[in-house]
C-alpha positions as CSV (number, residue, x, y, z in Angstrom):
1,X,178.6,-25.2,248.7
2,X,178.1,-26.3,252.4
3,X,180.1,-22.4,253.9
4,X,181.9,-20.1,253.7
5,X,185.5,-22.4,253.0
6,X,183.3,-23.5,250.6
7,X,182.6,-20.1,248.9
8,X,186.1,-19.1,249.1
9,X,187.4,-22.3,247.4
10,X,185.3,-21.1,244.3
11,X,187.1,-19.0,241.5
12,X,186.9,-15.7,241.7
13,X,184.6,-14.6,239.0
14,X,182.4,-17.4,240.6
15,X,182.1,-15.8,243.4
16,X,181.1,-12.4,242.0
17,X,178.7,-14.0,240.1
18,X,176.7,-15.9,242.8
19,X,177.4,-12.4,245.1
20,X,175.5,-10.3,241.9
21,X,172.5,-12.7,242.0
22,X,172.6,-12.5,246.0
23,X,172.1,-9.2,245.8
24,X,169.2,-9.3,243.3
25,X,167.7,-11.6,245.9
26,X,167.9,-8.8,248.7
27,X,167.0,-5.9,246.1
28,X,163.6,-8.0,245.7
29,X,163.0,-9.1,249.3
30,X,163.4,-5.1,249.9
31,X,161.1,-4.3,247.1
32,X,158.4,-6.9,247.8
33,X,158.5,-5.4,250.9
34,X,158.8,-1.6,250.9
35,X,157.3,-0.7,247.2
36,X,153.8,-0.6,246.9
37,X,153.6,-1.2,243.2
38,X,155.9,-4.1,243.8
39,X,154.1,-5.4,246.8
40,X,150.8,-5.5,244.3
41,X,152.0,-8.5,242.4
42,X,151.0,-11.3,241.7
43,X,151.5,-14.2,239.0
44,X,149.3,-13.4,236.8
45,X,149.8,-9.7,236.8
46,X,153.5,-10.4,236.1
47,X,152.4,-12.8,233.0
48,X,151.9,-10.6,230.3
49,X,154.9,-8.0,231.4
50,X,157.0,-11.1,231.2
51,X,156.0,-12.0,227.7
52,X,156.9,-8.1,227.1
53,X,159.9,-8.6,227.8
54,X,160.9,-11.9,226.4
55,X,159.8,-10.5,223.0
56,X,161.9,-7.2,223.5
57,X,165.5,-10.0,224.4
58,X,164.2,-11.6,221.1
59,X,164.5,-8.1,219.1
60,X,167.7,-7.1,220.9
61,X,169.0,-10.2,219.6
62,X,168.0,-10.4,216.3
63,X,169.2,-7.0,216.2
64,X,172.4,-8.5,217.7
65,X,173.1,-5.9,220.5
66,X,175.0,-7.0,223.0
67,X,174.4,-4.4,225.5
68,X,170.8,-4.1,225.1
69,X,170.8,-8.1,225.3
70,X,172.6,-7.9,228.9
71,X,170.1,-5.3,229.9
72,X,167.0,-7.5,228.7
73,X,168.2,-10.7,230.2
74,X,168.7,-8.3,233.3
75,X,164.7,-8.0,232.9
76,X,164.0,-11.4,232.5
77,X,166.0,-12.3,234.6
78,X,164.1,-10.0,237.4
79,X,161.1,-11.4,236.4
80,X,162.0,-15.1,237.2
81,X,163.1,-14.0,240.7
82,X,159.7,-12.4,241.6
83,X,157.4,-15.2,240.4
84,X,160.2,-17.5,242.5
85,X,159.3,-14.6,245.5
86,X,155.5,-14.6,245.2
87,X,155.5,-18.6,245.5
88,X,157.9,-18.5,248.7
89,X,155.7,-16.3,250.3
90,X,152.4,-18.6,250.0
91,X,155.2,-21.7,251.1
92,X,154.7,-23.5,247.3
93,X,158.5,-22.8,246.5
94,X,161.4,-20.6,246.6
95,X,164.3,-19.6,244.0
96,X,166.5,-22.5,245.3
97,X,163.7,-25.2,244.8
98,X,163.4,-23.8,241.5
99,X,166.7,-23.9,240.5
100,X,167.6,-27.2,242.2
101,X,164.7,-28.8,240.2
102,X,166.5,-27.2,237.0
103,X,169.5,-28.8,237.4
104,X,168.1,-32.1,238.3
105,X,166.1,-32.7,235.1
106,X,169.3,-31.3,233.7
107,X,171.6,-34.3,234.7
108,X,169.2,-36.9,234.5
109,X,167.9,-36.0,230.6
110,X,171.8,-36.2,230.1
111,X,173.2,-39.4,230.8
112,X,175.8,-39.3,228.5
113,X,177.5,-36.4,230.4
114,X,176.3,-37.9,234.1
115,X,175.6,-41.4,234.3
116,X,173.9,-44.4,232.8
117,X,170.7,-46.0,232.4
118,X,170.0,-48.7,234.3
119,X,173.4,-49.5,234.2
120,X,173.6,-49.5,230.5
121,X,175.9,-46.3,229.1
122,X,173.7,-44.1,226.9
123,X,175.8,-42.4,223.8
124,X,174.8,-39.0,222.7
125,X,177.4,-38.1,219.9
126,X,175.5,-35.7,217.9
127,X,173.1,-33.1,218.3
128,X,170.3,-35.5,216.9
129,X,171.1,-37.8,219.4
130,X,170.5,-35.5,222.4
131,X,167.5,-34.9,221.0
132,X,166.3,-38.0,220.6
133,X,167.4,-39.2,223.6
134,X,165.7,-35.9,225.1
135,X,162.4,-36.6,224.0
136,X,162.7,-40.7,225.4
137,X,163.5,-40.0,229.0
138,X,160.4,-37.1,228.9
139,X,157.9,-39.9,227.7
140,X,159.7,-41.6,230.5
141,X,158.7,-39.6,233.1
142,X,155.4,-39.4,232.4
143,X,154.6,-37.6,229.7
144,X,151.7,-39.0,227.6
145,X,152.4,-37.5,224.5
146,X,156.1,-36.1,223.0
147,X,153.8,-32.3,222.2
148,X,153.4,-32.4,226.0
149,X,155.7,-29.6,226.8
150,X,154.8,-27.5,223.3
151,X,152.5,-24.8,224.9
152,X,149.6,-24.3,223.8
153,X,149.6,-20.1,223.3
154,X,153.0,-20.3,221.4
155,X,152.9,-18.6,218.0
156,X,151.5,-20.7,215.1
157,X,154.7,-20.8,213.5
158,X,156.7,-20.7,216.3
159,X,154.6,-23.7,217.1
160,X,154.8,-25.9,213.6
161,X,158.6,-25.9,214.5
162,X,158.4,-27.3,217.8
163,X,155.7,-29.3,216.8
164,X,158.2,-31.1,213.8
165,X,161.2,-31.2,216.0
166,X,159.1,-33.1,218.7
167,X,158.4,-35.6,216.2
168,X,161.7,-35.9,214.8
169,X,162.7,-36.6,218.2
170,X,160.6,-39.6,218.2
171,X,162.2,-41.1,214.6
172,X,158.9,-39.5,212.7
173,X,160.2,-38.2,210.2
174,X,161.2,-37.2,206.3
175,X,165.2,-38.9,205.6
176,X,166.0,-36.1,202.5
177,X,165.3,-32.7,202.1
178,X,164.4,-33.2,198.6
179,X,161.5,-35.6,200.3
180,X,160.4,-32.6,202.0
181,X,160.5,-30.5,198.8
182,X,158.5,-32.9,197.2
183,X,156.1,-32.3,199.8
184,X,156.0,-28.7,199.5
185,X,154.8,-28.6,196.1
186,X,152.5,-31.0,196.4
187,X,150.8,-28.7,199.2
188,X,151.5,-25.6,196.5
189,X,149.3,-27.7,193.7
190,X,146.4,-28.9,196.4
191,X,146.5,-24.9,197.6
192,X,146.5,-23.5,193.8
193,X,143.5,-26.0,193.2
194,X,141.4,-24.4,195.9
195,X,142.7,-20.7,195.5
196,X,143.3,-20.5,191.4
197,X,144.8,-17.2,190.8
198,X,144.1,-18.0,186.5
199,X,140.0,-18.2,187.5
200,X,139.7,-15.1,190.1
201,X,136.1,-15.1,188.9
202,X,134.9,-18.4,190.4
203,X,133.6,-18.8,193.8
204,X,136.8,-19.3,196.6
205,X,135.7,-22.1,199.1
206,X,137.4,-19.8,201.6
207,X,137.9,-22.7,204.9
208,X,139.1,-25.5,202.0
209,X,141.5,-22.7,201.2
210,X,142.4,-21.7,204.3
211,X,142.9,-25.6,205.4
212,X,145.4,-25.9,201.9
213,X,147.3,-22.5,202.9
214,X,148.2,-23.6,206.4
215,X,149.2,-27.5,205.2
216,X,151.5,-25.4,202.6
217,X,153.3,-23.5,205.2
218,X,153.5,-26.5,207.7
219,X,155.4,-28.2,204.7
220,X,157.4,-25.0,204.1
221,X,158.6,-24.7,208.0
222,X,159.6,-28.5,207.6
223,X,161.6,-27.7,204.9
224,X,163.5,-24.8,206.6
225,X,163.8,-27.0,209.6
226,X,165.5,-29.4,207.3
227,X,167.9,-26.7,205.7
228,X,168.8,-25.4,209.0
229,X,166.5,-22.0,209.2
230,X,164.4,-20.8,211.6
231,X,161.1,-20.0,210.0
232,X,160.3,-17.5,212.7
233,X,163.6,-15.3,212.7
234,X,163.4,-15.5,208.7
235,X,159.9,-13.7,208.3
236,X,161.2,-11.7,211.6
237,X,163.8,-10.4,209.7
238,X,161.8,-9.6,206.3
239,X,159.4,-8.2,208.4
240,X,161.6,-5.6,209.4
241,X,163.6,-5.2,206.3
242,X,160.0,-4.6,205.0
243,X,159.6,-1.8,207.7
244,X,163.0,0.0,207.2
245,X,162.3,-0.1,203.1
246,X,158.7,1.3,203.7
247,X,160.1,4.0,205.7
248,X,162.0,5.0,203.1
249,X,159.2,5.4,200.5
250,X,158.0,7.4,203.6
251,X,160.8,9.2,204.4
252,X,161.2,10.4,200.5
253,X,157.4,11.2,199.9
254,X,157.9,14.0,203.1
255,X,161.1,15.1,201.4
256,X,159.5,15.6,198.3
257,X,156.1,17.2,199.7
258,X,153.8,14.4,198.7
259,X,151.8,12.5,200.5
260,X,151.2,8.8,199.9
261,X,147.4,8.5,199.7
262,X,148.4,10.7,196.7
263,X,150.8,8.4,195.3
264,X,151.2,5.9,192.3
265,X,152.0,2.9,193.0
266,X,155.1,3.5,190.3
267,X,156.3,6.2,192.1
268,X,156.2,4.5,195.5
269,X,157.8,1.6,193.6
270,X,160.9,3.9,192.3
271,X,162.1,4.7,196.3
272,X,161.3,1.3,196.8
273,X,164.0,0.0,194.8
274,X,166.2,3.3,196.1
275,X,165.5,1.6,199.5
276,X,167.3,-1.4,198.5
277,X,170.6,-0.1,198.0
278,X,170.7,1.8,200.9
């Protein structure tokens, strides 16, 4: 888009889209300006805010919300523009550099949508392909190792996933599921070796345990990987259907006029199961 022809040649809910993010552009250059909290700043004051809100998109859509979803990618979306602000301001970049980079690396790590390889067409049929191909042109560009881009501060098992799908990109990996079942209960025997539940009494080497526990649920996040689950939404979503059951037994206990410290476990256990069916 060279002008204004230009911008009137474009359909019209394209143009109301690039005139919404204009005006988030002018909203910030007013409030980096005028606001002093805003004018405060900087990159590394915004980091953890940011991570604040990318964790609250990630509840509204496990929770599958649509409207809180468009208000939290509203956030993020904010958030993206002032770190794109700050860096205009000390000349590193702007929002256009940034996005122009985007969709560079875009079209060149897809060359079966725009363009061959050394004059050699590159098919991508499937989603493993992409993938694959993904992780090739990365090592391509310099990357010295395929767990170059996993960051280092991402969850552990956030991070186990990545880390497998990063290697699967580069043909390392199981062929069957039932391979990778195999390999979780071998990791369940070496754990229940270490950590016997039949001999409580003997002495727990607590680090060999510790090392056997976390090869266990590597294997186990292989395995979901392999069946098509997200480990991390799946214990997300226990986690809460934990929370909401608790509650209950909470909820009941006030009802009733007890207290839980002065609970049985058999009694908490009876709105437990009432917590189930409703």
């Amino acid at each position: 888009m060279n002008d204004a022809t230009d911008f009137q040649q474009l359909a019209p809910r394209r143009q109301q889209q690039l005139m919404a993010f204009n005006r988030l552009l002018t909203i910030m250059d007013e409030l980096r300006e005028q606001c002093p909290w805003d004018r405060k700043q900087t990159l590394d004051s915004l980091r953890h805010l940011t991570i604040e809100e990318t964790y609250e998109l990630s509840d509204a859509i496990l929770n599958k919300d649509m409207v809180d979803i468009r208000k939290e990618l509203g956030d993020v979306q904010l958030h993206l523009i002032f770190y794109a602000k700050i860096a205009s301001e000390t000349g590193d970049f702007d929002i256009a550099d940034v996005l122009n980079g985007e969709c560079d690396k875009l079209i060149s790590r897809h060359p079966h949508i725009y363009g061959d390889i050394n004059g050699q067409r590159v098919v991508a049929d499937t989603e493993e392909q992409v993938k694959a191909n993904w992780e090739q042109l990365k090592l391509k560009e310099g990357n010295k190792s395929v767990f170059g881009g996993v960051p280092t501060s991402l969850p552990a098992l956030v991070k186990a996933m990545r880390i497998q799908e990063k290697a699967r990109g580069a043909g390392f990996d199981w062929d069957e599921k039932e391979q990778v079942w195999e390999k979780v209960e071998e990791e369940m025997q070496e754990f229940k070796a270490e950590f016997n539940i039949d001999t409580l009494e003997q002495a727990i080497d607590t680090q060999r345990a510790e090392g056997e526990f976390g090869d266990l649920l590597f294997s186990l996040v292989n395995y979901a990987r392999f069946i098509d689950i997200n480990p991390e939404t799946a214990l997300e979503r226990t986690n809460k259907k934990f929370i909401k059951r608790f509650q209950y037994i909470e909820e009941q206990a006030r009802a009733n006029g007890k207290a839980l410290s002065d609970m049985t476990l058999a009694e908490m256990d009876v709105y437990w199961n009432q917590a189930k069916t409703v």
